[in-house]
C-alpha angles and dihedrals in degrees: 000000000000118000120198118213113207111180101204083188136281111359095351129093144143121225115190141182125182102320090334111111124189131185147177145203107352114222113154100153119131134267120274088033118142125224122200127202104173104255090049151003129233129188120220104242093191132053110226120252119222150101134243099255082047081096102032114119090013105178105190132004126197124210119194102195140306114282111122099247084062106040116015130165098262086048088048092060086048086064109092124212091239092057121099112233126209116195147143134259090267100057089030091093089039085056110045095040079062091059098252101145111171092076127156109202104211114188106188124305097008113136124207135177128231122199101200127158109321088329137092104200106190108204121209116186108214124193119261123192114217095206154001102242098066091216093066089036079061104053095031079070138219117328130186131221127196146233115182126185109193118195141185134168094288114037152335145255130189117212121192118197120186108192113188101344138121128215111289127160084229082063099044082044093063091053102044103136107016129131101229110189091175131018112192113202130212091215129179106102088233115208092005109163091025139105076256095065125203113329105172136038114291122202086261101059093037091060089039078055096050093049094056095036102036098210115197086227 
């Protein structure tokens, strides 16, 4: 199975096989666009790269939680009415006021499986920790990450995303025991150096992640 791998820029990106086509966290605002979340405000630094059938026949999108550089208003009009969405509890309202209807709501560590095309694609959401400081992991919310094992008649892949975490043994302990054949990182390091503190994986803790889990790629 050969998975492709398209970064459409910051949280977003398209993996495909064949005619399956799977996305996540759709942020297509401009560059230069500032995103609040409350306690603080970010500007975008790079313009995202894609085209319009980028998004066309999307099977399954995957949303990781509800902070605007995840889920913003242009990303939310690339989502069809025939995709499955996965999400958690807090995009689950954004979603579905925006008429999106065949939602799976995932708290942490619930598996499901999806029958789509010639594929079961088992989703498992792991935990993901938005901070070091536990008080602004707390009010930065719930995030999913997530473990996917996509399968066809022939063979298997497992596939790990992050989203917004940082390394934490509670993390490496979910996925005790998986076969991971590509990891994809959130990376950034956001707020590092601040009274924030790190919200987001560093080079460090992503090597430090690489070493526990052994990813393929």
């Amino acid at each position: 199975m050969e998975i492709k791998f398209n970064w459409i820029g910051g949280a977003t990106f398209i993996l495909s096989n064949g005619n399956l086509k799977i996305a996540c966290d759709p942020v297509l605002c401009e560059k230069g666009t500032v995103q609040d979340f409350f306690w603080f405000k970010s500007k975008r630094i790079e313009q995202p790269i894609y085209s319009e059938n980028d998004f066309e026949a999307i099977d399954l999108w995957l949303i990781t939680h509800n902070h605007e550089d995840h889920l913003d208003e242009i990303g939310l009009s690339k989502i069809s009415d025939t995709a499955e969405i996965v999400c958690n509890k807090n995009s689950y309202k954004i979603l579905k006021n925006n008429k999106k209807n065949k939602l799976s709501v995932f708290d942490r560590k619930e598996t499901k499986t999806f029958f789509i095309k010639d594929y079961t694609i088992e989703i498992e959401a792991i935990p993901a920790i938005h901070g070091v400081n536990p008080l602004s992991a707390l009010f930065d919310g719930k995030v999913n990450g997530y473990f996917l094992t996509i399968s066809d008649k022939n063979e298997k892949i497992g596939v790990y995303i992050t989203s917004d975490t940082v390394y934490k043994k509670q993390i490496i302990n979910s996925l005790k025991g998986k076969q991971i054949d590509l990891l994809i990182p959130n990376m950034g390091a956001a707020k590092q150096g601040t009274w924030i503190m790190t919200l987001t994986l560093n080079a460090e803790m992503l090597k430090k992640m690489i070493d526990k889990l052994n990813p393929k790629l």
